[in-house]
N, C-alpha and C positions, 0 to 999 in steps of 0.2 A: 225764537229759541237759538237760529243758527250765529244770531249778531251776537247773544250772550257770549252762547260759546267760543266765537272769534275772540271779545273781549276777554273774554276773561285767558283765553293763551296769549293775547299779546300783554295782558298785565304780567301773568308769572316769566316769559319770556324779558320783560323790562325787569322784574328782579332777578332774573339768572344772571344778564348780563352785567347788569348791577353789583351783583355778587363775582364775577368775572372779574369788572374792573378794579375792585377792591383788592382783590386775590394778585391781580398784575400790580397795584401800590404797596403792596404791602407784605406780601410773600417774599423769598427769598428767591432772586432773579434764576439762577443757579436749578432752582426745583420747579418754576413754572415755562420758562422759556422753552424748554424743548419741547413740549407737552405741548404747548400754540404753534411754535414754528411747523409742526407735524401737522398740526388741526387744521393750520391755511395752506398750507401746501397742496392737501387734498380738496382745496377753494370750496367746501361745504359750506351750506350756511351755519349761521350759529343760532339752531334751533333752540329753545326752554332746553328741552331733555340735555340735549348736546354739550352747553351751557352748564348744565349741573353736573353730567360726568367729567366734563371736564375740568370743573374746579373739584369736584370730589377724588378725581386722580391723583391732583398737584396735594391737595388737605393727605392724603396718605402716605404720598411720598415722604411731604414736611414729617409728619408725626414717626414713621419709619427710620427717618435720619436725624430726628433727635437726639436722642441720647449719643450720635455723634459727634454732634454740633455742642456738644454741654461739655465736652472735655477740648479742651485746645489741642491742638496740636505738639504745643510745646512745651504742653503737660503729658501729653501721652508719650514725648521722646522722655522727659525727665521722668517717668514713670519706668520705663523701661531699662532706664539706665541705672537706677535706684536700687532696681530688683536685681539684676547683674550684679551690680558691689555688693548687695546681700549673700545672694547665691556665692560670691566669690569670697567668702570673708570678710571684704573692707567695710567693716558696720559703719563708722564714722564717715567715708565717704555715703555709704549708703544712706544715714542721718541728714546729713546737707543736705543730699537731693530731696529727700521727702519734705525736709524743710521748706520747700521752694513751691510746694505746690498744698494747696487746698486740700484741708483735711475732710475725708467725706465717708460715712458708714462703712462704705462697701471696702475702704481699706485699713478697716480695723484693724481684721486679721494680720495682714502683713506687719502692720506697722506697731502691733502690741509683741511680735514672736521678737521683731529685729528689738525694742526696748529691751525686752527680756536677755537677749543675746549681748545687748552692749551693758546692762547690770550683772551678766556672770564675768564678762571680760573687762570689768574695774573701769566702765564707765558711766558712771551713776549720774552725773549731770544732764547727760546727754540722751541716757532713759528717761531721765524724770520729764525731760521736756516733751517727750514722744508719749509718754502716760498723762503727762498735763496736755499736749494738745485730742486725746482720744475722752480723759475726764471731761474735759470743756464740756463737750458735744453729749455726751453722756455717763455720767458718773456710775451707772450703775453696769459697762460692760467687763462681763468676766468677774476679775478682781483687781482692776486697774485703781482702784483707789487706795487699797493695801501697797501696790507694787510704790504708786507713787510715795506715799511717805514713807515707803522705807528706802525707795534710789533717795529721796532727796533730805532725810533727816537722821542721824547715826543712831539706830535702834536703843531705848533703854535697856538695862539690865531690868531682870525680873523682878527682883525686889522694887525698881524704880518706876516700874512702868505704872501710869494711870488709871485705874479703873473706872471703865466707859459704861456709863446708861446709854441705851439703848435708843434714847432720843431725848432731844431736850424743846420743849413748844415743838412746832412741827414739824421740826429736822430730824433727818435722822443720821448718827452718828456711825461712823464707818471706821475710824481707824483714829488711836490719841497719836495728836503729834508730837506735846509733849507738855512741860509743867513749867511755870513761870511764878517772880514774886504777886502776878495780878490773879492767876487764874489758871485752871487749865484749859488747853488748845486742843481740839479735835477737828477732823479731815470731816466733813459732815456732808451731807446733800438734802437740796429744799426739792421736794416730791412734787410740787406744783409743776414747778418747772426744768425739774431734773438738773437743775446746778449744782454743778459742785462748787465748794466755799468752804473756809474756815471758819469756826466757830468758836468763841471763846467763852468760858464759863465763871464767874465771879461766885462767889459765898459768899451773898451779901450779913449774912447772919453771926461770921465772926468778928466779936468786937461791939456786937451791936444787941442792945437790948429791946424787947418789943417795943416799946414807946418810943424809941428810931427808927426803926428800922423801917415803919412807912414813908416815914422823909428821907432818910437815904436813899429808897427806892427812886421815889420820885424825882431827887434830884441827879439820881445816876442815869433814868429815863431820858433826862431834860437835858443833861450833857453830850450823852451819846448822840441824841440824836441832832444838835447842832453840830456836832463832829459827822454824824452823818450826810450833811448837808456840803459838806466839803466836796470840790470837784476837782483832782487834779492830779494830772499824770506822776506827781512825785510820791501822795498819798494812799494810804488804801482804802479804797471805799466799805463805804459800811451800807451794805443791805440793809438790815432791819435790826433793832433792838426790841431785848423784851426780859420779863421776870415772870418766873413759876416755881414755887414752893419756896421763895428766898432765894431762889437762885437767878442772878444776873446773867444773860448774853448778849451778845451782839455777832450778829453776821454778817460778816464781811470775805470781800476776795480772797480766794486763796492763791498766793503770792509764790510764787519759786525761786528760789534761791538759796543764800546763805545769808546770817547777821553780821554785818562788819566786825562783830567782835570775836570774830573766828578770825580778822587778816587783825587782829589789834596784838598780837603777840611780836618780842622780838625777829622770833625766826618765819611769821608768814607775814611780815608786811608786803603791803601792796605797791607798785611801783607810787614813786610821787606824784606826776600829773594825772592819776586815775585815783588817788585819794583826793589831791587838788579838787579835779570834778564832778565827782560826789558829793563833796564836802559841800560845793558851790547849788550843786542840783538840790541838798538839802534843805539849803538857803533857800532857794527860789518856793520850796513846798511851804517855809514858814513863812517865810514874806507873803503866800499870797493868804494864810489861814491868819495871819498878825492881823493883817487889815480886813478880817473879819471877824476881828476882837477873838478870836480862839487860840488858846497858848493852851502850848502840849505839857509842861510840865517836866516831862522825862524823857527828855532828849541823851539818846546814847547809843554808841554802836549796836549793840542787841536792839534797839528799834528800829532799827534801822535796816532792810534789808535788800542785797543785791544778787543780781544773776549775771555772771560773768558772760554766757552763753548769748542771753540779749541784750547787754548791757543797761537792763534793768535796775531803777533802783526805786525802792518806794520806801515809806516812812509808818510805822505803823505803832497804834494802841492810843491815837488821839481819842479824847472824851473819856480814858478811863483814869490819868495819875490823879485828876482833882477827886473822885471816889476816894483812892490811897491814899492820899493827905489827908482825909477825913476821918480814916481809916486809923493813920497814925497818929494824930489828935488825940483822939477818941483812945485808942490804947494803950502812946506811948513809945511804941513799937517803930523801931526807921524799918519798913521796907525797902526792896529797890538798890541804889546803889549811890549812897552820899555822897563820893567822890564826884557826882558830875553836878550834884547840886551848887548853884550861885552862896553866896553869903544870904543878901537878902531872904532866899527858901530856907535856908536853914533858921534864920533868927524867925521865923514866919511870918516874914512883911508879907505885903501884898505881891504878886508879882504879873509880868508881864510881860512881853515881846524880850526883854530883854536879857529876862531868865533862860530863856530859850538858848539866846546868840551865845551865853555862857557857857550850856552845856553841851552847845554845838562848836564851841573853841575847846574844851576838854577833850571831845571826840575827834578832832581834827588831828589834835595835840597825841593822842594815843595811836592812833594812826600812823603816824609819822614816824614817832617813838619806840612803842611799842611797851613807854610805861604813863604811869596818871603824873598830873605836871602838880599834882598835891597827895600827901600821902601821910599818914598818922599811926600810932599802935595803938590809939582807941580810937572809939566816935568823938570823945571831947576832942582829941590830940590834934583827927582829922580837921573837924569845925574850927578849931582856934587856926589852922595853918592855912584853911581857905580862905577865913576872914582875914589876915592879917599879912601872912610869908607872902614872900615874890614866888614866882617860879621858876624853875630855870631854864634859859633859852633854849629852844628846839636845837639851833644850829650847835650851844657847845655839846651835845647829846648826836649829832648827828653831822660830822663835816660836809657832808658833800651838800647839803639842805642849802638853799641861797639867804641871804642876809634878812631880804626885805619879808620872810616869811615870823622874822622875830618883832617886825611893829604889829604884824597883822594878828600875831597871837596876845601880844601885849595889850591890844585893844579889846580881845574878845573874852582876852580877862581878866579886865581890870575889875577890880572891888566895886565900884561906884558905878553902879548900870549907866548912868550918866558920862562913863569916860568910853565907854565900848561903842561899839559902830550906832548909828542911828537908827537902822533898820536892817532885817537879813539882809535886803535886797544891795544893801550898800555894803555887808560880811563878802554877797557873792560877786558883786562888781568888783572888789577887790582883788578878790581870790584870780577871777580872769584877768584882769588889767593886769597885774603881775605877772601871770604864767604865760 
């Protein structure tokens, strides 16, 4: 019995120390070192027991100084310093900093009072970014999802505003953002997973008779969801499609910003090498969706959306304008915005990558200008002067504009898809090789 008992303390004593040395590999030097340099100082042996309070002292300390070790250091100066420009007034500096560090529950509070502080003192971009990084993480605290679309979108008037069901499939809807020729937009959140996203709503029912409207369905399904498929930093991604009671959506990211076609006016154009590279970065989203046979259709500033604040720009409503040609077809009805369609979309050839580059030279052209480079007092007047008129050069519209920006628009809108650039990819190699 006495040899048992020896064995079996020399086996738990082989896993103490076992557990010992594990604890000196792998612990932080910093929390076990003192704790031995003391233990052999007093030249004890290192019994089992001995062995286990002493890694169970170091396991306590570690767990004790967690939650120090989880904030940097250089997050806790920039935390500090963050709260000071708050405290002090300076929202904006105080914005920066918090931009700089890891958004995390515990500082909601602060960082939804200071949003709210920089939306009364008329700075509404820079709220919305502080309500979209607190939505991110969870849509549903406070009323961060109200604050957000109203810092970031200019409230309708009452008579104009959208009336919101309560959910649509399993979303549920928080706030309209607003009304478009596709559909309307709401600020929505998926409850699985507590994101917040945008959602857009289609009525697939106008225009459409019941003996359509199950193949419309399905071919709007079958759209979306190959635009879903799309991966890329210039696009917006689409979560999920889906139809209930006739009604179309798709759920996709909710994006911050503004439409380029808020800087598409005389008086708020944008400097030129920052429509330049937009213009270019917009290329690059069609070049990479062209080569996987997916043309957007409705290429134009309003799809377009950027955030000056990260220099954000993404490209949105791929997989719905082939629905709205269908739509129009079927009615008669032009939705949307003729001026950016190619000749080809208007006579209703087939179209393709190329339709795009058109109505991504229109939007360049508008940009620049701050008017359409075609323009008509009807829809026929318009149609006959895209298919046929020149248009007029950017630079006599614009002196200070450089020369070589009138071949690159000439290209992107020539009548004959066949005289315009070969591919976006070669619209936006241009656009830099020049600038």
């Amino acid at each position: 019995m006495d040899r048992v008992r020896s064995l079996a303390r020399k086996l738990v004593e082989a896993a103490a120390l076992g557990l010992l040395a594990t604890a000196i590999l792998y612990l932080p030097p910093a929390s076990i070192a003192p704790r031995l340099d003391a233990w052999l100082d007093t030249s004890l042996p290192i019994t089992a027991s001995a062995a286990w309070l002493l890694v169970t002292g170091v396991l306590l300390v570690v767990r004790r100084r967690k939650p120090e070790a989880a904030t940097a250091p250089s997050d806790i100066d920039t935390l500090a310093q963050a709260r000071r420009a708050a405290d002090g007034g300076r929202l904006k500096e105080a914005w920066a900093l918090y931009r700089q560090m890891p958004t995390s529950a515990a500082l909601f509070p602060e960082i939804y009072d200071l949003a709210c502080a920089l939306a009364a003192h008329g700075a509404p971009d820079e709220a919305a970014d502080l309500f979209h990084r607190i939505a991110q993480i969870d849509g549903g605290f406070r009323d961060v999802a109200q604050r957000l679309v109203r810092a970031d979108h200019v409230p309708a008037p009452d008579d104009e505003r959208v009336r919101m069901p309560p959910s649509i499939g399993r979303y549920q809807l928080l706030e309209p953002i607003g009304r478009g020729t596709t559909g309307n937009v709401y600020l929505g959140r998926d409850p699985l997973i507590n994101r917040i996203l945008a959602l857009k709503a289609i009525d697939l029912t106008v225009g459409y008779d019941d003996a359509s409207l199950e193949g419309t369905t399905e071919g709007f399904l079958r759209e979306a969801t190959i635009a879903g498929s799309l991966s890329h930093p210039n696009i917006v991604t689409i979560f999920d499609v889906g139809e209930t009671d006739g009604l179309a959506y798709i759920a996709m990211e909710y994006v911050r910003g503004h439409h380029l076609s808020e800087f598409a006016a005389v008086d708020r154009l944008l400097p030129v090498d920052t429509v330049l590279d937009l213009i270019a970065r917009a290329a690059d989203a069609l070049d990479y969706a062209h080569r996987r046979n997916v043309v957007h259709r409705d290429i134009k500033p309003a799809n377009i959306m950027y955030d000056s604040l990260s220099n954000n720009l993404k490209i949105t409503d791929f997989g719905i304008a082939k629905l709205i040609d269908a739509n129009r077809t079927r009615t008669g009805i032009v939705l949307g915005t003729p001026a950016f369609m190619s000749p080809e979309q208007l006579e209703g050839k087939n179209v393709n990558g190329h339709t795009d580059l058109f109505a991504l030279g229109v939007s360049l052209y508008q940009l620049l200008t701050g008017l359409l480079p075609f323009r008509g007092a009807s829809m026929t007047n318009l149609m006959f002067v895209i298919a046929n008129e020149p248009h007029q050069s950017v630079t006599s519209l614009r002196g200070d504009l450089p020369k070589w920006l009138d071949e690159i628009m000439d290209r992107a809108l020539a009548k004959d898809p066949a005289d315009r650039f070969d591919s976006a990819a070669a619209l936006a190699a241009a656009l830099r090789r020049a600038a």
